[in-house]
C-alpha positions as CSV (number, residue, x, y, z in Angstrom):
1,X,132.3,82.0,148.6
2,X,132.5,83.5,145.2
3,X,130.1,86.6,144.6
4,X,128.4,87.9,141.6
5,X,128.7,91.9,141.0
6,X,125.3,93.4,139.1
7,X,126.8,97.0,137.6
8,X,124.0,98.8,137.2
9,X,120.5,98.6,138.9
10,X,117.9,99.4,136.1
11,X,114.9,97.1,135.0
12,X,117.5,94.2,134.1
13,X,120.4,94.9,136.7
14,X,117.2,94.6,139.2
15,X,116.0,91.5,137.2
16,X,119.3,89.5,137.8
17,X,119.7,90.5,140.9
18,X,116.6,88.7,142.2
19,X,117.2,85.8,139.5
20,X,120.7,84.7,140.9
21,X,119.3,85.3,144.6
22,X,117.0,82.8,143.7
23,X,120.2,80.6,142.2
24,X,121.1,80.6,145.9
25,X,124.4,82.7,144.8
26,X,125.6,85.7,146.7
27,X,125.6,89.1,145.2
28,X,126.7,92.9,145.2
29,X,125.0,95.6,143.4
30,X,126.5,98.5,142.2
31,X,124.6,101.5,140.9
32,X,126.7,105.3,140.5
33,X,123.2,106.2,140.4
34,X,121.1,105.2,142.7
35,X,117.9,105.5,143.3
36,X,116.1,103.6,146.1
37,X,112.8,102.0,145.3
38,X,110.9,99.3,146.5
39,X,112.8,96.6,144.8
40,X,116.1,98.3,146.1
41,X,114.3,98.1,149.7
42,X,113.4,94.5,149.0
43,X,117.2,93.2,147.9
44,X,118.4,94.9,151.1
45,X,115.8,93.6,153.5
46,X,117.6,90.2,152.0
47,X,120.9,91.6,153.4
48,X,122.3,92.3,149.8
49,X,124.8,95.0,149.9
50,X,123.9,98.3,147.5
51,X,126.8,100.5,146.9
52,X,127.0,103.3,145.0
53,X,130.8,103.0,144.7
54,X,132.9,99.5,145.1
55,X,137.0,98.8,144.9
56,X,137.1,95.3,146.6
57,X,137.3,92.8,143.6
58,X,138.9,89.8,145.6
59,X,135.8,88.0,146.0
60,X,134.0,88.5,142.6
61,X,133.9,85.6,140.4
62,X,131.5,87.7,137.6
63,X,130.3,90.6,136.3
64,X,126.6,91.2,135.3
65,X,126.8,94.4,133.8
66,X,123.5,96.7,132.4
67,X,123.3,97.9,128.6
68,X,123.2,101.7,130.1
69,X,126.8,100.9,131.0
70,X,129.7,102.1,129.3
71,X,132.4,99.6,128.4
72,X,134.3,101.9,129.8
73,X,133.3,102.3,133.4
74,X,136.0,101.6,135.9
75,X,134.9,98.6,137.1
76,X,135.0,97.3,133.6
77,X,138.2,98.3,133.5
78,X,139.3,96.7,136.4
79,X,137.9,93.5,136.2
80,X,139.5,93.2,132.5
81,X,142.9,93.8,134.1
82,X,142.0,90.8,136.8
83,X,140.5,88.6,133.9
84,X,136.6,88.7,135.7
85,X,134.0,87.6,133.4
86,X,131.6,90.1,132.4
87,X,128.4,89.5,130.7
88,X,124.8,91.1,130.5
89,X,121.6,90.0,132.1
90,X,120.3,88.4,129.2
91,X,123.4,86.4,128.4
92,X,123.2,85.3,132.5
93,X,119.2,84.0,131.4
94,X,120.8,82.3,128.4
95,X,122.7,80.0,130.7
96,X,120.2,78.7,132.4
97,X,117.4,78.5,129.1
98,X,116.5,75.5,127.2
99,X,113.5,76.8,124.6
100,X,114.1,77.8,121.5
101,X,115.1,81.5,121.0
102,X,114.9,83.9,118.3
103,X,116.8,87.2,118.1
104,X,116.2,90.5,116.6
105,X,118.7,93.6,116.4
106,X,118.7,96.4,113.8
107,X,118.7,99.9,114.1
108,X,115.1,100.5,113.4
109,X,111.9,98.2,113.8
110,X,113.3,96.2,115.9
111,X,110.8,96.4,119.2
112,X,107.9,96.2,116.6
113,X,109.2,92.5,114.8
114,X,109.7,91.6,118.5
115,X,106.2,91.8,119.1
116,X,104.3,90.7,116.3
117,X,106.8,87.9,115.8
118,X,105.2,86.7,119.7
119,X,101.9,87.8,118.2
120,X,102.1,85.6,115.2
121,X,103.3,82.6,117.4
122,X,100.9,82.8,120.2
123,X,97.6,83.5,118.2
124,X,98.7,80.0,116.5
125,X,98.9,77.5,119.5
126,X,102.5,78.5,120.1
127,X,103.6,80.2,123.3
128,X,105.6,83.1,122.3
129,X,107.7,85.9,124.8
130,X,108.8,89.2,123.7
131,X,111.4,89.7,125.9
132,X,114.6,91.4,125.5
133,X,115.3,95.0,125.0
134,X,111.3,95.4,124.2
135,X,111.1,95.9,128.1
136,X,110.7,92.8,129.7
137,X,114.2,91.0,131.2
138,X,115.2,87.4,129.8
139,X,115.6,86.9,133.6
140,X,112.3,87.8,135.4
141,X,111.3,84.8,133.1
142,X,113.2,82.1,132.9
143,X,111.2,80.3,135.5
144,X,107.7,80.2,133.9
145,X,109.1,78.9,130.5
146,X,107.4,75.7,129.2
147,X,109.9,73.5,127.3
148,X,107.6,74.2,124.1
149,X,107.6,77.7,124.5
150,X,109.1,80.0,122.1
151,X,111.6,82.9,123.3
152,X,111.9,85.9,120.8
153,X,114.7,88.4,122.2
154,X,115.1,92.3,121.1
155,X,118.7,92.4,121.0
156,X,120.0,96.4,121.4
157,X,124.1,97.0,120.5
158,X,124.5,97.5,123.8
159,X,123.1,94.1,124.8
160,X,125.1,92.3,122.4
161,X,128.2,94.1,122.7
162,X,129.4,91.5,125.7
163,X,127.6,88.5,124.3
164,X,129.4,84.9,123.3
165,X,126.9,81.8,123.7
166,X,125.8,80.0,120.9
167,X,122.3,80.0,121.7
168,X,120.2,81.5,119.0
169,X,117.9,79.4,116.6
170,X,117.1,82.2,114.5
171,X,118.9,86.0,113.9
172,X,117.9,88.6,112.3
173,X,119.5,91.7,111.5
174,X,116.5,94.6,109.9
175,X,119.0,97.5,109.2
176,X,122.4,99.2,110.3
177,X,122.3,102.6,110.0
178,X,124.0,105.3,112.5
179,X,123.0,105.6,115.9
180,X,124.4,105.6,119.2
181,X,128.2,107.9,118.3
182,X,127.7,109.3,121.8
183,X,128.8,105.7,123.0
184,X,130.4,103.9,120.0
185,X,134.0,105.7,118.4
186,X,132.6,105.3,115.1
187,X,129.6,103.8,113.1
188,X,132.0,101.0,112.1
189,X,132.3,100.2,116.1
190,X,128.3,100.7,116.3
191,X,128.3,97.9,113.1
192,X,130.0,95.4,114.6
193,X,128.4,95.5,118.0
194,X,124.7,94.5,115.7
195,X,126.9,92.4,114.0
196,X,127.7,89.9,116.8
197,X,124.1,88.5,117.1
198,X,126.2,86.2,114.2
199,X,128.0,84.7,116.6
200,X,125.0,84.5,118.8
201,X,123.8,81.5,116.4
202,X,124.1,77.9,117.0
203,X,125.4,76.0,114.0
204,X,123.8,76.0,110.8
205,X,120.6,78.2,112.2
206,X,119.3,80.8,109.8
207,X,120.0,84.6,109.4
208,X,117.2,86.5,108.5
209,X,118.8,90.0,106.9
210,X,118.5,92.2,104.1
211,X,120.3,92.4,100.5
212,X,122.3,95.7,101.8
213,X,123.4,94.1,105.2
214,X,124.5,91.2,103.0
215,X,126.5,92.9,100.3
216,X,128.2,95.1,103.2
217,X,128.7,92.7,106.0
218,X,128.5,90.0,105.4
219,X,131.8,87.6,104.2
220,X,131.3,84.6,101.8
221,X,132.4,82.2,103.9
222,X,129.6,82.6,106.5
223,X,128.6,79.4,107.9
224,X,125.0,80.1,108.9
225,X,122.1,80.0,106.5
226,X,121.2,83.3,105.1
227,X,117.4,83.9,104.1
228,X,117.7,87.3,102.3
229,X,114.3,89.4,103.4
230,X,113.1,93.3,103.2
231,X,113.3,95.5,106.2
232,X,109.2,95.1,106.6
233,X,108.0,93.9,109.5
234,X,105.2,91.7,108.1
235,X,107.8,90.4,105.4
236,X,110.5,89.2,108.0
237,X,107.7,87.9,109.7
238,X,106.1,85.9,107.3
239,X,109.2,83.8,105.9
240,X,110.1,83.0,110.0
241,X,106.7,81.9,110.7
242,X,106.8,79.7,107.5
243,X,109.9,78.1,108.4
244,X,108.6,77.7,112.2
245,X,105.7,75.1,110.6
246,X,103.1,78.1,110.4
247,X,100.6,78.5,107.7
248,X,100.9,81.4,105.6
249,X,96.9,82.0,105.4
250,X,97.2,82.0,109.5
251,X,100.4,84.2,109.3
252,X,98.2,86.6,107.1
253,X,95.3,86.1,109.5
254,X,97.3,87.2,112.7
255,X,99.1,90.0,111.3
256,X,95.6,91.7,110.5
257,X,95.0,91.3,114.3
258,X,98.6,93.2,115.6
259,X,98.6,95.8,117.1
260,X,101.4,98.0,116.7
261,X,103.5,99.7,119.7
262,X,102.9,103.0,121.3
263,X,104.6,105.9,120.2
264,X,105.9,104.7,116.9
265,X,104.4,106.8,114.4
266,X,101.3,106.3,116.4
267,X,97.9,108.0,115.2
268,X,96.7,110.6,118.1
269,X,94.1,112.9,116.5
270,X,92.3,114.6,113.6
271,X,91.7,118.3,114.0
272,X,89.8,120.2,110.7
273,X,91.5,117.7,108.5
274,X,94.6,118.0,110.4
275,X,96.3,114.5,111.2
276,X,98.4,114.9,114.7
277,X,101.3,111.5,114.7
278,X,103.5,110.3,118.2
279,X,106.5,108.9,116.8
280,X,108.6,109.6,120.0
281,X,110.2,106.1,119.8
282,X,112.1,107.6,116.8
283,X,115.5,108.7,118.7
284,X,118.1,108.3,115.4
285,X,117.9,110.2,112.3
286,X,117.2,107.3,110.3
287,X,114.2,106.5,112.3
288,X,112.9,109.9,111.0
289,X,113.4,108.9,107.7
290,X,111.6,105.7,107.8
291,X,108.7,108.1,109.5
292,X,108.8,110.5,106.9
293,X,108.3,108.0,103.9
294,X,105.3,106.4,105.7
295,X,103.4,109.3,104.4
296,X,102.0,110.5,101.4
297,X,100.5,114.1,102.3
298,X,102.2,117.2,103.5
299,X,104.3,117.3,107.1
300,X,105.2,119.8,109.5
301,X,107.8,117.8,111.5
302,X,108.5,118.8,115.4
303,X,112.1,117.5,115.8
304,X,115.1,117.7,118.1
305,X,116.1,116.5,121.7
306,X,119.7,115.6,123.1
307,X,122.4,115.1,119.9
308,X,124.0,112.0,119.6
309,X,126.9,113.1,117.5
310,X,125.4,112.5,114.1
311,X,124.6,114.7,111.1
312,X,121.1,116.2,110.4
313,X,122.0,116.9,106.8
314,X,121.1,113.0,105.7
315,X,117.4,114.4,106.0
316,X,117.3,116.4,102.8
317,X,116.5,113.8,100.3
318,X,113.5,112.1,102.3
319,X,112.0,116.0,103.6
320,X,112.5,117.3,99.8
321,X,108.9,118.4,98.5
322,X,107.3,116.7,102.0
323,X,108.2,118.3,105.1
324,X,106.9,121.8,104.9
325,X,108.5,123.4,107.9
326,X,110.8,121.5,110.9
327,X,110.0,123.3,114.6
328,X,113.7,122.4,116.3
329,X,113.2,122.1,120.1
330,X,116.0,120.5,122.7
331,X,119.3,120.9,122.5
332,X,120.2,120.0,119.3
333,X,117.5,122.3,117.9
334,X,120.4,125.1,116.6
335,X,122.3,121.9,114.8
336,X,119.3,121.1,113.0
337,X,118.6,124.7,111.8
338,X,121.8,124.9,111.1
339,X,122.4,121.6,108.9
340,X,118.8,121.9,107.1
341,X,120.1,125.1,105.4
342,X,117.1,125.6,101.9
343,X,114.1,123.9,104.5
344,X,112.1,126.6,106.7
345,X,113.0,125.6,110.2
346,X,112.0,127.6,113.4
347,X,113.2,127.2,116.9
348,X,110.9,126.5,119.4
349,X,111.6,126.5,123.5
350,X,109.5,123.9,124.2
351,X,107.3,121.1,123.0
352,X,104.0,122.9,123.7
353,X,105.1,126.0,122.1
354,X,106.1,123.9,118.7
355,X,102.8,122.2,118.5
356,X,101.2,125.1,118.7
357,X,103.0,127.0,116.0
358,X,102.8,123.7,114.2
359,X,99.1,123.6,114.0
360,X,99.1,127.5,113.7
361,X,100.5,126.9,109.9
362,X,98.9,123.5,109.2
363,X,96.3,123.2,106.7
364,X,93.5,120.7,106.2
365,X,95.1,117.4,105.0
366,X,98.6,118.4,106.5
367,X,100.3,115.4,108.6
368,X,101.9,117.1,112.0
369,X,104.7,114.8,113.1
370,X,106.6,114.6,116.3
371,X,109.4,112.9,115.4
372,X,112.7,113.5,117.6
373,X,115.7,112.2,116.0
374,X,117.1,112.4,119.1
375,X,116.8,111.4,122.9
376,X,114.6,112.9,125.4
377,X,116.8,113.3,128.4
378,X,117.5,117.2,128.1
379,X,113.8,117.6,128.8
380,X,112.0,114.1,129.8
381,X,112.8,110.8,131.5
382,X,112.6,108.9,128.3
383,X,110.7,108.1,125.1
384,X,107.6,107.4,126.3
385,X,107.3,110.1,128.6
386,X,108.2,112.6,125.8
387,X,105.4,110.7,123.8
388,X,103.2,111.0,126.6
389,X,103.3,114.8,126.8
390,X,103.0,115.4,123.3
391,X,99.6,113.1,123.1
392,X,98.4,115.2,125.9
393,X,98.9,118.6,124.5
394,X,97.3,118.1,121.1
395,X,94.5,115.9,123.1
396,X,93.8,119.6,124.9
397,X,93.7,121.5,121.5
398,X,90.8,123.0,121.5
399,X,89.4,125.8,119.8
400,X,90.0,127.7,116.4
401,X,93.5,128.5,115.1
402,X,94.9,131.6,115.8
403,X,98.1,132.1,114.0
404,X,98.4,136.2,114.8
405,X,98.4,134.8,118.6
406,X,100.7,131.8,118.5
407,X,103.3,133.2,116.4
């Protein structure tokens, strides 16, 4: 019998594995990295086999392979040379779905549409998932859908980078900006990887994008309907609704009841008149922008993490006569210094030390923001861990400022 390799064994590799088990198929999972758990225990009390290295392609009839994989990766390789499928967990769900489905992708703002899109929906007598790359697998669902039910998918590049179905009955695309040159050859490789939630659309479904993404993407002969929109949230949101038979007044209604994900330029704390903001969901440069023009008083900005090969220099027009001082920490810290040349930028070893020097030179009315530009692997498990700790030092501030003793 045919068997189904899962590469990878994070929240969606685990996801599909258990999905297709309950397919009645036979599987192998695959993970360079693994790291046993109770779902790992569970898969191999079913007798599933859990390698950490695998050569034997004879009996595979396709590949379910994780976003956190590169193309790349030998097995890839191989099963291109033998002509094996492979596809990603949510393109495996798509197979088997039957609801209507909306999908999201841009570089920024993505997670956030995702959600209030499913708010919007569900606060109006429609059920509405946010399911995707928001955190929850396509898969782990596709059992408890109602036929009426509403599916709206956060699509990452590296989700859509493998997918082909025509499935989609709305796309949108917020923004394309640079991100992820540790994994793509070039920004034009990163562009068409968002690109191909297109081809993701059945025929004559509407893209939802913006006047830019349209003037540099997008070809005349496009056969979709495309409803030009802003990169807003609440904008995007409001013409989808609308055409999903949704008031406006009750579009206007719900979006006053959203509230919006943690650690996206997420309010922690006043201090003397000092305003203390987690945006540790910001892991591109462009995401910084977008943070920085959110505000309209003076910022101290705590910046820097692992580099993903991009320039720090595109952060001089937004910072210009904002951002007061940058405290670099993580390894990219001596790249920022470096490529902020004319701002006042100080290096910092860790992120306690930079929030304490940050609120050291704040004054009242200042905006102290912690956004990376960057990932958090060099010194946390991810995002929201990074977010996490940062909350929880400034939520132990206590006590005057003492900027003699901090710097």
């Amino acid at each position: 019998m045919k068997k189904y390799l899962i590469l990878g064994l994070g929240r969606s590799g685990k996801s599909a594995a258990f999905f297709l088990l309950n397919q009645n198929k036979e599987i192998i999972c695959v993970d360079d990295n693994l790291v046993e758990d109770e779902q790992i225990k569970k898969l191999k009390e079913k007798n599933v086999p859990v390698l950490k290295d695998f050569s034997d392609f004879s009996d595979i009839e396709k590949i379910i392979v994780s976003p956190g994989i590169s193309p790349n990766h030998e097995i890839i390789s191989e099963a291109i040379k033998r002509n094996i499928e492979v596809i990603g967990e949510i393109e495996l769900g798509v197979l088997y779905l039957k609801n209507r489905c909306i999908g999201i992708t841009g570089t920024n703002g993505k997670t956030t549409l995702t959600k209030l899109l499913a708010h919007i929906f569900n606060n109006n007598n429609k059920v509405a998932y946010a399911l995707g790359n928001v955190g929850t697998p396509l898969t782990s669902y596709i059992d408890k859908f109602g036929r009426d039910d509403i599916i709206v998918l956060e699509l990452s590049s590296f989700q859509l980078e493998t997918m082909k179905t025509k499935f989609l009955d709305a796309a949108v695309i917020i923004n394309i900006t640079p991100d992820h040159l540790d994994r793509y050859p070039s920004f034009k490789e990163y562009g068409i990887a968002k690109l191909n939630i297109i081809n993701c659309l059945k025929d004559d479904k509407k893209l939802y994008t913006t006047k830019k993404i349209i003037k540099n993407y997008l070809s005349d002969n496009n056969k979709n309907e495309i409803k030009q929109v802003t990169e807003e949230s609440e904008n995007i949101a409001i013409k989808i609704c609308l055409d999903f038979g949704i008031q406006k007044k009750d579009i206007l209604n719900s979006i006053k009841t959203f509230q919006k994900d943690k650690h996206r330029i997420e309010f922690v704390r006043e201090i003397k008149g000092i305003s203390f903001y987690n945006d540790s969901k910001a892991t591109n440069v462009h995401s910084v922008i977008f943070a920085v023009k959110k505000f309209k008083k003076p910022i101290i900005l705590i910046a820097g993490g692992v580099d993903k090969g991009f320039t720090y220099k595109v952060w001089k027009r937004s910072f210009k006569n904002k951002v007061k001082t940058v405290l670099a920490i993580g390894q990219s810290r001596e790249k920022i210094k470096n490529e902020l040349k004319g701002f006042d930028v100080l290096l910092c070893d860790s992120l306690k030390s930079a929030i304490d020097k940050a609120y050291a030179l704040a004054q009242r009315n200042d905006n102290i923001l912690f956004s990376p530009g960057c990932s958090s692997f060099d010194m946390f498990k991810n995002y929201e861990h990074r977010g996490d700790e940062f909350k929880k030092i400034v939520n132990g501030i206590e006590g005057e400022k003492c900027l003699e003793e901090i710097l």
